[in-house]
N, C-alpha and C positions, 0 to 999 in steps of 0.2 A: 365540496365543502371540506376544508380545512380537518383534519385530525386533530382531538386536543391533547397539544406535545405534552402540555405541562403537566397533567395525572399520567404519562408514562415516563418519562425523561426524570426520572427523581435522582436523587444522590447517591441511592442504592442501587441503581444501573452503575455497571462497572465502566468506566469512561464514559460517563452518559454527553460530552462534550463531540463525540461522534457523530451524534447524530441530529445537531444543531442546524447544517447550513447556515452559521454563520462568520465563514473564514476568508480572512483579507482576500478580496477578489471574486468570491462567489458571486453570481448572478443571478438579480433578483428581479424579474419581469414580472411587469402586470399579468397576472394570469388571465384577465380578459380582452387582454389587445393581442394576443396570439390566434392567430389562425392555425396553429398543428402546434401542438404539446406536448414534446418528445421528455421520456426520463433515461437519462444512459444509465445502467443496472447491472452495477460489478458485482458478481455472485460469488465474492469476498467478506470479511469482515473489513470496515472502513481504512484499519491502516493499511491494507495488502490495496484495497480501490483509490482511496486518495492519494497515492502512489506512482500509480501506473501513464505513463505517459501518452499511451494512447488515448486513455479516458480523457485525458483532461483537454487534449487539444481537441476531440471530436466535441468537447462539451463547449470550447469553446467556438470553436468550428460554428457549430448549429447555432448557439446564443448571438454571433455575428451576423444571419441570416434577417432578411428584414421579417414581419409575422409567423418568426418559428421561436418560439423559447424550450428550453433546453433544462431540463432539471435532473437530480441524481439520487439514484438509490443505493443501498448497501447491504449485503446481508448483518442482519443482528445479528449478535451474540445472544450466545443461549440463553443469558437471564430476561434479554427482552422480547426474544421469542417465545420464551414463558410467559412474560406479561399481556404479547398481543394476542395471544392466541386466549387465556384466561380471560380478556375482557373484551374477547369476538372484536379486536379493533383490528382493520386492514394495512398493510405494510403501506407505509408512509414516504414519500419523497422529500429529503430533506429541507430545502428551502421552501418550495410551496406549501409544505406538510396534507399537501393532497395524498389521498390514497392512489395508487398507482391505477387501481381498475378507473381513473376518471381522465387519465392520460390518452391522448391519440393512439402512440405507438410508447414501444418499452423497449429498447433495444439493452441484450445484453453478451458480455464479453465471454468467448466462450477458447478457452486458450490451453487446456489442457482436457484429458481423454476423460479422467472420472470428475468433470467438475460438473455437467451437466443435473446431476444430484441437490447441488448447490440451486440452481435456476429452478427446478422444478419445490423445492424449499421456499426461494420467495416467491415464487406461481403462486403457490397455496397459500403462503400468509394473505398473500395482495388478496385473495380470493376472486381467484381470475382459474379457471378451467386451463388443465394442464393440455391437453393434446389441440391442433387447431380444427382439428372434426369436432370437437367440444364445445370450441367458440363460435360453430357455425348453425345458422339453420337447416334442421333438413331442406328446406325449400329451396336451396341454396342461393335466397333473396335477404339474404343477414344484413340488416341495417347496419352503416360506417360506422359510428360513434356508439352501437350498442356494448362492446367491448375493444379494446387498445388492441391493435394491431402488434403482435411478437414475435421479435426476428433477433438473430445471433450472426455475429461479427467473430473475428480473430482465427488464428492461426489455428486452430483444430475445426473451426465451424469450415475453414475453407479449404482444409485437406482432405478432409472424410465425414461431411455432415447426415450420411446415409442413420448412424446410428440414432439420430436425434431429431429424425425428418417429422417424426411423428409429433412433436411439440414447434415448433415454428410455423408461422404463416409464410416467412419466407426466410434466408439466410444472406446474408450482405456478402461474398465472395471477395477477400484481399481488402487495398488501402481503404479506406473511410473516408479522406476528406475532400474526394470532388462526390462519392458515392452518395455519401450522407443527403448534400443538399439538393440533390436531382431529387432521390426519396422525398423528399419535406415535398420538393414542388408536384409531385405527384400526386402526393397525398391532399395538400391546400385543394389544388384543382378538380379531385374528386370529390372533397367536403363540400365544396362550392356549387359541382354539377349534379349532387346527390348520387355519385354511384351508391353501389353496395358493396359490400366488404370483398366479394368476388369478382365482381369486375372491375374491384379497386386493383386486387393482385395481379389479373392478367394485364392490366396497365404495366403495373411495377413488374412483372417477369418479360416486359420489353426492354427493361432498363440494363446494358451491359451488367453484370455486376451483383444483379438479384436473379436468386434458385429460390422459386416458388414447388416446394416440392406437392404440392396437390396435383398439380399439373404433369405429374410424373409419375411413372409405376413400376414395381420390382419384378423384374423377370425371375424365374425360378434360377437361374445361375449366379443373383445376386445384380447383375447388374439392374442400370435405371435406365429408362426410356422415357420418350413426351409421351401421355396421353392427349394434348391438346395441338391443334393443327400452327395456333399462332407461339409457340412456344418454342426455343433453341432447343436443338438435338444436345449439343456441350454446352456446358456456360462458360464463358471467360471472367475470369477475377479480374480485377481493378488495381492500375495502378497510380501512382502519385507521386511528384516531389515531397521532401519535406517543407514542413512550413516552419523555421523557427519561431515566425511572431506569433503563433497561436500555442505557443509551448512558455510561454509566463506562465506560472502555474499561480491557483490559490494556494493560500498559506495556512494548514493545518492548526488549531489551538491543540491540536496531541500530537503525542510522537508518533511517526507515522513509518513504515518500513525505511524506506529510503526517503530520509526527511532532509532532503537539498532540492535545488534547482537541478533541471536535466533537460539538457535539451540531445537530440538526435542530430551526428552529425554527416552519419553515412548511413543510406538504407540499402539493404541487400547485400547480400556475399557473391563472390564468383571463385569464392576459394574450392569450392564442389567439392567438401568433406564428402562423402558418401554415403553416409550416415545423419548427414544432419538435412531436415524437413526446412527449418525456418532458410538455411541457403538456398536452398531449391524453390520455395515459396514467395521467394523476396526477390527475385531477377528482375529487372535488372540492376544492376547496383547505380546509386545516384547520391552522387557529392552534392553537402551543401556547399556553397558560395563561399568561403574563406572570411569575408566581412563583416560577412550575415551572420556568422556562427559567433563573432566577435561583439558586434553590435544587440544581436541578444541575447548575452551572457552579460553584458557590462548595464544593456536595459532593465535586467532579469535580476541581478541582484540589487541594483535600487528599489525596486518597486517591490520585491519580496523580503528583505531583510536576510535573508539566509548567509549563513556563513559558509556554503561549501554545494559546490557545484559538481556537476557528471558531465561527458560527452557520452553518446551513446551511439553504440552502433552495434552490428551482429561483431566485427572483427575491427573495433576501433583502431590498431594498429593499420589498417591498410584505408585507411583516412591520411593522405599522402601528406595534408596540410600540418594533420594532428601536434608535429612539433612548431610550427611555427605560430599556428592560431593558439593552442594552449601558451606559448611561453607571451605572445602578446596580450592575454589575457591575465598571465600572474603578473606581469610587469605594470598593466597597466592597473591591476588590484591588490598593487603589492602592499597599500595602504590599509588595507582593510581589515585582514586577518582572515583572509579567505582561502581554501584548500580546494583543491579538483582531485574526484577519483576519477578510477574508468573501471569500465566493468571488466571480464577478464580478456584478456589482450595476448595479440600475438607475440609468443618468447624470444621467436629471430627478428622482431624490431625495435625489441628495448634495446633502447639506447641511451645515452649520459642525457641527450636533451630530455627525454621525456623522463629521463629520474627526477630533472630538475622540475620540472612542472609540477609532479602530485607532488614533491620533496616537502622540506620545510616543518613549520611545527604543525601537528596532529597531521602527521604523514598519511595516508591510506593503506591499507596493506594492498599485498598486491597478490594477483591470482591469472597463473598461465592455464593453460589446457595441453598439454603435450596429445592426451588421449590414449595410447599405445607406448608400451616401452622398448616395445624394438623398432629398429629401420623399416625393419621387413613390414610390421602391419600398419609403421605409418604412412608406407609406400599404396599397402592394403586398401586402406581407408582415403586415402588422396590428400593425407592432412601436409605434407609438402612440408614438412622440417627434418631436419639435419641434429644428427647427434652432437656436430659440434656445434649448433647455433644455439640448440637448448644450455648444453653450457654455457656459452655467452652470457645468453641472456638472461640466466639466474647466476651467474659469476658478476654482471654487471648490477642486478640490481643489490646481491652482496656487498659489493665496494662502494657503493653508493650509500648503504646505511644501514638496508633492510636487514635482520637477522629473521626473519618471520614470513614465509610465502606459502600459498594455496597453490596448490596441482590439483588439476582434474585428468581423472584415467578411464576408462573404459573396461568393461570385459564381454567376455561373450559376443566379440567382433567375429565377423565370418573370415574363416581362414587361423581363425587364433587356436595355437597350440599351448601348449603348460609352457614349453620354453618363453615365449612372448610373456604371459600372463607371470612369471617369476620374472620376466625383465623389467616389470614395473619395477620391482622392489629391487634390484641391480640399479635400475637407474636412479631411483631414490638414495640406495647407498654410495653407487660415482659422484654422486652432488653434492651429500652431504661430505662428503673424502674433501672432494672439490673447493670446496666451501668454507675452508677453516682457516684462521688466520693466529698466530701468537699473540695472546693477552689481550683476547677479543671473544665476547660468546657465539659460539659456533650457529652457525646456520639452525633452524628449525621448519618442519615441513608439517603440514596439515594438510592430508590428502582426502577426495573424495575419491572412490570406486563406485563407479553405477555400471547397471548392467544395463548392454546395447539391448533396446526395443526397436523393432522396427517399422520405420513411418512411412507412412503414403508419400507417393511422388518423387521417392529417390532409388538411387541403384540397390539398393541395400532392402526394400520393401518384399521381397521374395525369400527374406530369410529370417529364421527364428531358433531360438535354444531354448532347448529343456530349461525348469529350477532347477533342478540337481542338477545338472552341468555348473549353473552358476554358483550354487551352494558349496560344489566340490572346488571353485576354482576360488571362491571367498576364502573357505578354507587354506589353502596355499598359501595367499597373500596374509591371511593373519598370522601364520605359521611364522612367516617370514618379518613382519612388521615387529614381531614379539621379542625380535634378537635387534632391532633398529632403536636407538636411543633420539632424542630430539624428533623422533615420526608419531604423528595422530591420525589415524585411520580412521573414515567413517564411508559406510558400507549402505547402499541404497539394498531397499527391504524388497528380494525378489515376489514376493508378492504381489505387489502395487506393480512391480514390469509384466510382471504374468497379464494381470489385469487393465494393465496400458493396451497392450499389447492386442491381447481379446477384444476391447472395447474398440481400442483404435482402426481399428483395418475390419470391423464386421462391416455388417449390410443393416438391412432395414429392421431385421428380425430381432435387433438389442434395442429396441423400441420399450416393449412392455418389461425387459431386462432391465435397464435403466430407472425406467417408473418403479419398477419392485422392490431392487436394493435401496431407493430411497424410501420406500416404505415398510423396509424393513430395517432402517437408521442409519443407512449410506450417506456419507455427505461429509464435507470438509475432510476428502481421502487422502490428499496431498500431507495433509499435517498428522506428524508422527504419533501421536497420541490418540489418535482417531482408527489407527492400522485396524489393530484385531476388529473392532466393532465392524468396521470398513469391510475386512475381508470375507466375515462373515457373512455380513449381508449380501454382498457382488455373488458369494457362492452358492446361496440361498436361493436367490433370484435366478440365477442363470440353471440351475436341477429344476426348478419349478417349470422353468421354460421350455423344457425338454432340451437345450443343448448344451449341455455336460459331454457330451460325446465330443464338441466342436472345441469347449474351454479344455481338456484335457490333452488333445491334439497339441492345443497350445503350449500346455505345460510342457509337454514330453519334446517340444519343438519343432513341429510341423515340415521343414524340409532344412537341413543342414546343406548349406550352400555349396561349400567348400568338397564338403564329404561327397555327394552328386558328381562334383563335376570332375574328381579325380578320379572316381568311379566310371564317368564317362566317356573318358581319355580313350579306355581301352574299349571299349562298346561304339555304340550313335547319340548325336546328340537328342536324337527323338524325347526322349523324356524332358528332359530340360524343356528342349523349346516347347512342348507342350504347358508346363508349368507356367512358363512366361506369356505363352498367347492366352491364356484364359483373360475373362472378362476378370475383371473387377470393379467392386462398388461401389468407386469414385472414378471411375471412367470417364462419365459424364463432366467432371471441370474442369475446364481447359487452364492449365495453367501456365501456359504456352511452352513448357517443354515437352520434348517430341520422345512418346514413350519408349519406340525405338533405341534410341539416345541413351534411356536410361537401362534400355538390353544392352547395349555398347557397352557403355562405362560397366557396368557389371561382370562383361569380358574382362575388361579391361583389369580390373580389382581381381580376379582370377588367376590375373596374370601380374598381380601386380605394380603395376602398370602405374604410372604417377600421368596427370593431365594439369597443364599450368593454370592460372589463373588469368582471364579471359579479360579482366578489367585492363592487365598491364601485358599480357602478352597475345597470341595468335587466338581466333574465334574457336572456341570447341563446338559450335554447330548443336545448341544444346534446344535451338529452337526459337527462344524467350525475343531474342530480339529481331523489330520491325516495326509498321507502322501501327500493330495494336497496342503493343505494350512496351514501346520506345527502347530504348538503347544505352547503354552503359555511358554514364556520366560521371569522367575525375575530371577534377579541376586541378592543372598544374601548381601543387603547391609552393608559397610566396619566401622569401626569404626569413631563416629563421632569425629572429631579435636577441641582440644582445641581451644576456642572463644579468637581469639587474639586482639578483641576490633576495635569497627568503624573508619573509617578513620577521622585523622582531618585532613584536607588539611594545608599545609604550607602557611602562610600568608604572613611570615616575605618579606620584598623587599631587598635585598642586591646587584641587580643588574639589570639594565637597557640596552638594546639594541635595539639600533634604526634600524629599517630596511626597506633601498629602495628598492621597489617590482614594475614587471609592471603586469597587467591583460590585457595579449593578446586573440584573435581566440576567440573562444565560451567562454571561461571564463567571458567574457564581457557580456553576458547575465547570468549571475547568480549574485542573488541580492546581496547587502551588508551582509544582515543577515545571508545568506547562506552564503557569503562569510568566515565569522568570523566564523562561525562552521569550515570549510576548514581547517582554521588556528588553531584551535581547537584540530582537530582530526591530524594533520599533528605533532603538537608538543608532542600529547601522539605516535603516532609510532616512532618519531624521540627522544623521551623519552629526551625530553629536563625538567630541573629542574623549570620548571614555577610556578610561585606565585599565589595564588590563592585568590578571592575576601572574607570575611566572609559572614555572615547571613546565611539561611536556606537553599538557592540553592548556591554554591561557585561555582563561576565562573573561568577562568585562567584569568589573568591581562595580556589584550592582548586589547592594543588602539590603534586603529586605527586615521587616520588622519583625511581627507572631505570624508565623503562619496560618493562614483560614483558612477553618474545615468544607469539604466538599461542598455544596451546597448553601453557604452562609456568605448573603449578600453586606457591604458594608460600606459605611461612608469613610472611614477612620482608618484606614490602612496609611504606613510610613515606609519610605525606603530612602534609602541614600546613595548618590551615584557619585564614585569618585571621577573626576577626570583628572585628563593628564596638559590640556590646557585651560586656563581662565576665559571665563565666556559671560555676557550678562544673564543673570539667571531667567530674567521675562524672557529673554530669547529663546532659553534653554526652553522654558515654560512652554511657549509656541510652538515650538519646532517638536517638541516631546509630545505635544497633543495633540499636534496633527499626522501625527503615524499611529497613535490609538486607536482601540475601538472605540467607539461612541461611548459603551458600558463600562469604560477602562477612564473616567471625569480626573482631570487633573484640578486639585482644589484651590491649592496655592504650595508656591515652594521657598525657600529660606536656604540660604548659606550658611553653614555651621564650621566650626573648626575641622580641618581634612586628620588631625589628629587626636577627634576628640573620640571616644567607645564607640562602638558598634552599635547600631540603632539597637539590634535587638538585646544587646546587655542594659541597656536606659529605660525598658517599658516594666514600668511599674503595675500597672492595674488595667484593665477595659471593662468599656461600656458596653451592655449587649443590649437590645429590646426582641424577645423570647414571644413566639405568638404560640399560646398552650392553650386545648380543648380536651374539657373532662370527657369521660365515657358515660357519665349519669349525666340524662338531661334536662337534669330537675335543677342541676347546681348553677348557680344564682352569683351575681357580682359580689353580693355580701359573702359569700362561701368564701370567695375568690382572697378578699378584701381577710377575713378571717384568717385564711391560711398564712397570707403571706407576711403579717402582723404575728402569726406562733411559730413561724420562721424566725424574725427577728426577737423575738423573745427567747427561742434557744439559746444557751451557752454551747450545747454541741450535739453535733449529728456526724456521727463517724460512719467511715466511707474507707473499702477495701480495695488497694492500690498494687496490682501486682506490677513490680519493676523489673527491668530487661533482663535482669537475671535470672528471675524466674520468685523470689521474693515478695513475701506478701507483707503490705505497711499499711495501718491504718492511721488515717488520715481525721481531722476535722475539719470538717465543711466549711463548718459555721465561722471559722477564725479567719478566711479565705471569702468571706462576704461583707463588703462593706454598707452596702445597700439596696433596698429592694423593695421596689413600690409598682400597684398596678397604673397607667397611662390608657386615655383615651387615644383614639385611630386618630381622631382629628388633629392632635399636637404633633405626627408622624409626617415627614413629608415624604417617604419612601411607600411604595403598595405590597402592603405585608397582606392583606385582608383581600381573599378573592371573592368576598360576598360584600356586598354593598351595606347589608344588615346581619352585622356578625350575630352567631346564636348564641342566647345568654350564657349556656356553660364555658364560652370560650372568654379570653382576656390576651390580653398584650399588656407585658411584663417588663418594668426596665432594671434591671441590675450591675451593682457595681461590683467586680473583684478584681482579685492580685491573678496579677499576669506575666510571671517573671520568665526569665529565660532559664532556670536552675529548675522547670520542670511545675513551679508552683503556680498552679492555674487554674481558675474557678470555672469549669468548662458548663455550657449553657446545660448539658443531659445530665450534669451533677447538682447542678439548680431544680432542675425538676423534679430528680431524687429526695432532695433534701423537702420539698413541697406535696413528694406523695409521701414522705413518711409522717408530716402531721396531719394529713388529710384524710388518709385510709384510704385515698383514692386512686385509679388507674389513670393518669394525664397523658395525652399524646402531645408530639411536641413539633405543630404543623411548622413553623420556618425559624431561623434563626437570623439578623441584622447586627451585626457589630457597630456601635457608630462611636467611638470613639477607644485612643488606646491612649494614656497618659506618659509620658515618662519621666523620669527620677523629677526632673528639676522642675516641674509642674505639679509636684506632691511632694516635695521636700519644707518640711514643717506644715504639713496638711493637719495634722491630726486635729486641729480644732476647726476646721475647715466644714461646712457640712454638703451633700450632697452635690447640689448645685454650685457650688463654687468650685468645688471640685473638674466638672466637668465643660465650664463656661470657658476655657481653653483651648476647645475642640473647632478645627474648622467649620467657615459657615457651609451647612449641608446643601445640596444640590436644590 
């Protein structure tokens, strides 16, 4: 049964447009012609999940499937986790508004170490049993469908899911989009044969790909073993091509983190930093198609509207095509006013082509990762640049335009000395030296520093640094940042690495850890505002658990890699290899690289030792490739296209179109801003000739009328759209409503002079119809009828105005009304009334006032001010309808004018 959105979703939810499910492209299945009910469940607030590109292709992935529908959930924000939990309502899935416990299964994203806080947060809203011994019978004969089946996906579930075994039924291991729908056929066929929920899972723990941790036990030295005879000793993760066609994304009505189109166009690295998880995670690497990356970029912005698109990959630069497919792509939407960024990219392959790509107006900035600032530790680390290719390639994008680029650095890399750790800030000041030109502003740098944590599955997992180590080497670099001019320093909070770090690489035993810091207010740890609460809780929980003994180990840094092995030069290696044969407790997931491999490479970094990159040059023997998890895929990239030069958008105005719109249904909570985005992206799919603003960011020339407050549905809304060619306006009219939402009614539209005022300097006055209920419910139409008759009988009712200054003005209401009468529901053709039989104390109100652009405006919560103070009464003021807004030349010698003549002007209503 449905949740009812409408008593939670008020105006007073902060974006309550979040949590809609109703965004160009979402999917919307019968809820009863599905055989298996999946909700994907980013344990995010919405703009971090409607986001992510994972999410969205697995959502659409599944919604593709024939009897599988696909729906999404979000974490709320805290005001409306206050309201669900106040009115014991179950966390909801946005499009179905099913409560989540009525779902099959709940699959959620689990992609960094302290987010699992997060999942267990919406566990509890859904009121769904956090652990899966919770969701089971003792009998272990637990009916399917008595609770959703809960399982975790991403990059931290399939590195070290030991910590969080104790809350899943099973964990999805690597790609999703052949895994998923094996899962769904699983599941159908056990809903169909009536398994039970336990021999539904030892089905799904045949399936490559699923870790059914029930079926597994913790040795006292941490590692995992089968307890079940039909069970894999290791699991293998899953791998996949990309798929661009299922990477069209829905089109958010809010801002949303990265609010473009993105598609993936390399997955996997073979660059074999040493340090980094997601390279070692993602082998083997696999090019898309050069066409295909083409073909759904150029599908992808028709169907979305968006003005600005991503390629994505772990190291976009070693996307061979990257220069040819992007510049085919700006050439061929050079029409548009479209920009490409990329996320940060390799510095030895910037080059003049790919400036020209993101170039242009609303350039992107641009962000390298050097990592290390000497040779030495980026030889260390395997990161494979060259001191003079970093100059290059911040010297090129300099000449090209940029004055403004992001560095990412590292510290507390193994083997790193104070010399290394002050050569960041040397090489920040060679660049900036580098980087200056006569009667030009010099370069500017915006650095991050985060401290090395180390993750499962790379060479580098064997070692760890004290906080003070990092504290004393932060230190340094500030010392040194504080004499640099054009540099911004921002500094990753050793804390959260401490506790990455702990979380990330335990065993099973951070099971009830986990559980207790969010019960002690853990949760949303990643965001900087959340730190202290965060820390305190993670450190609460883990003294309660009795291992404080094991998180301090941590702090203090457990084995210095470097320090060991110079120490060992003159001794045996015994200690060491000891260190490295121990179990550990992700053992158990095969991720096809041979751990051996990664004792090697760890030689190797010792010695620092540099190993190429396997996609373009000799095999490093790293294991990953063969007939399970396939083999490194580049596709010789195609000839690059002549640079047919940056977009300048169309300025000229040649044509003006007025248009009356109403904002119905849910529309009504999406804000103004968002609004005009709507309008935005609506006339790039409807590929209307719109005019565009000049300067740096160009705008479309699209004005709107009053803007309308949250919440307040309206038939009477006016905008004007310049364009830059003549067009028949019924055209304009068609073309413009059929990239609308349904809620977004085009009424009728008119040609007006391109040089005549701004819609919003012309509105004279609006119509409102105001639905108000007394708090006494004794009070009576005639009250109503009473009050609103010693309204208009005032000469005035003054009203305290404080203006942006800070200025208090009193105001008269009453000179700002020009009319005001109560209206039955049935002359209304909009549903203001959610009772069929309104209760006497309530009434619907129509009133006329001044609605200028100079600030003067008879606002509907100042109407009802002026009606409690001849009343004596407390009025609430259930919805607000604007239905019509007049301007000048429609009241210009009104004054003998009464009422209704006044407003019979107004578009025919819906």
């Amino acid at each position: 049964m449905a949740v009812s959105v409408k008593e939670l979703i008020t105006p007073e939810i902060n974006q309550p447009a979040r949590y809609l499910g109703n965004e160009l492209g979402a999917k919307h299945k019968p809820w009863e012609s599905a055989a298996v009910r999946w909700s994907l469940t980013y344990p995010e607030i919405y703009e971090v999940g409607a986001s992510n590109l994972g999410h969205i292709i697995l959502y659409n992935i599944i919604n593709a499937q024939p009897r599988q529908l696909c729906d999404r959930a979000y974490l709320p924000a805290a005001d409306l986790i206050t309201k669900l939990r106040e009115t014991q309502t179950p966390l909801f899935a946005v499009e179905s508004r099913r409560p989540l416990r009525e779902f099959d299964i709940l699959g959620f994203s689990l992609s960094y170490e302290l987010g699992a806080t997060n999942i267990l947060e919406m566990l509890d809203l859904a009121q769904i049993p956090l652990t899966w011994k919770q969701r089971q019978n003792r009998d272990g004969q637990t009916p399917l469908g008595e609770r959703p089946l809960i399982f975790a996906g991403g990059q931290t579930a399939t590195s070290n899911p030991e910590p969080y075994a104790d809350f899943f039924d099973f964990i999805a291991l690597g790609d999703g989009e052949e895994l998923l729908p094996e899962i769904g056929l699983v599941i159908e066929e056990g809903k169909a044969t009536g398994l039970t929920r336990e021999q539904l899972l030892l089905d799904l723990a045949q399936v490559p790909g699923v870790y059914v941790p029930q079926f597994y036990d913790m040795a006292g030295d941490g590692s995992i073993h089968p307890n079940h005879p039909e069970v894999p000793t290791r699991i293998i993760r899953r791998v996949a091509t990309p798929m661009p066609a299922y990477s069209i994304t829905m089109v958010p009505f809010v801002q949303t983190v990265h609010d473009r189109l993105a598609l993936e166009v390399r997955r996997g690295c073979t660059r074999g930093c040493r340090f980094c998880q997601p390279g070692m995670l993602t082998r083997p690497a696999r090019d898309v198609e050069p066409e295909a990356v083409v073909e759904a970029i150029a599908k992808g912005m028709k169907a979305t509207g968006y003005n600005e698109f991503s390629l994505l990959s772990l190291s976009c630069s070693d996307y061979l095509s990257l220069p040819a497919v992007g510049m085919e792509i700006k050439n061929r939407l050079r029409d548009s006013n479209v920009s490409l960024s990329l996320p940060s990219q390799r510095v030895d392959r910037f080059d003049e082509n790919i400036a020209n790509i993101i170039g242009g107006t609303r350039s992107s900035g641009l962000t390298f990762a050097p990592e290390a600032g000497t040779q030495r530790m980026r030889d260390v680390i395997n990161k494979g640049l060259t001191n003079e290719e970093l100059l290059r390639g911040v010297k090129t994008a300099y000449d090209q335009g940029w004055d403004k680029i992001k560095l990412y650095f590292m510290i507390g890399l193994p083997g790193e000395t104070d010399t290394d750790v002050l050569g960041i800030a040397e090489t920040v000041r060679w660049l900036l030296r580098e980087c200056r030109e006569h009667r030009r502003r010099p370069l500017s740098i915006n650095l991050t520093i985060s401290n090395f944590t180390p993750k499962p599955h790379t060479p580098f997992q064997w070692h760890s640094v004290s906080t003070k180590e990092f504290q004393r080497k932060q230190q340094l670099l500030k010392a040194e940042f504080h004499r640099l001019k054009g540099v911004k320093a921002n500094f990753t909070d050793v804390r959260i690495s401490a506790m990455e770090d702990f979380i990330g690489r335990g065993d099973r035993r951070l099971g009830p850890v986990v559980q207790r810091a969010w019960e002690l207010g853990a949760g949303m740890d990643a965001w900087w505002e959340s730190l202290d609460r965060a820390f305190a809780a993670w450190t609460q929980a883990i003294e309660e658990s009795g291992l404080g003994w094991k998180y301090r180990q941590v702090e203090a840094g457990e084995w210095n890699l470097m320090e060991n092995a110079i120490a060992e030069d003159s001794q045996d290696h015994s200690h060491r290899e000891q260190l490295l044969d121990q179990p550990l407790p992700w053992d158990h997931i095969n991720t096809g690289i041979d751990k051996n491999w990664l004792k090697q490479d760890l030689q190797k970094a010792i010695e620092a030792a540099t190993v190429p990159d396997c996609s373009f040059a000799a095999c490093s023997h790293c294991g990953v490739c063969g007939p399970e998890l396939g083999h490194n895929v580049v596709f010789t990239p195609p000839p690059i296209p002549e640079f047919a030069g940056h977009f300048v958008p169309p300025s000229q105005r040649v044509q003006r179109v007025r248009v009356w719109f109403g904002k119905l249904g849910d529309m009504a909570l999406v804000g103004h801003l968002d609004l005009m985005k709507v309008f935005d992206r609506a006339v790039r799919r409807a590929e209307l000739p719109i005019s565009f603003t000049g300067g740096y960011h160009p705008g479309p020339r699209i004005s709107p009328g009053n803007a309308l407050p949250l919440g307040t549905t309206s038939t009477g809304e006016i905008a004007d759209f310049d364009l830059a060619e003549t067009m028949d306006i019924q055209t304009f009219q068609q073309q413009l409503s059929a990239s609308l939402p349904d809620n977004l009614p085009i009424y009728r539209v008119a040609e007006v002079d391109v040089n005549s005022p701004a819609i919003a300097e012309t509105i004279e006055h609006a119509t409102y119809i105001i639905h108000l209920q007394a708090t006494d419910e004794t009070i009576t139409p005639n009250h109503w009828a009473g009050w609103v008759q010693a309204v208009l009988n005032s000469s005035e009712i003054l009203w305290e105005k404080t203006t942006k200054s800070g200025r208090i003005r009193i105001i008269n209401l009453r000179e700002q009304l020009l009319q005001l009468e109560a209206i039955v529901k049935e002359t209304v053709k909009i549903p203001l009334w959610e009772l069929d039989q309104p209760p006497q104390n309530a009434t619907l109100l129509r009133y006329l006032g001044t609605c200028r652009n100079d600030g003067t405006q008879l606002r509907p919560e100042q109407v009802v001010y002026m009606l409690e103070q001849v009343s004596g009464q407390e009025l609430q003021l259930i919805s607000i309808h604007r239905e019509h807004l007049a301007l000048r030349a429609e009241v210009t010698g009104a004054a003998d004018l009464g009422y209704n003549d006044l407003i019979c002007t107004k578009p025919d209503s819906p």
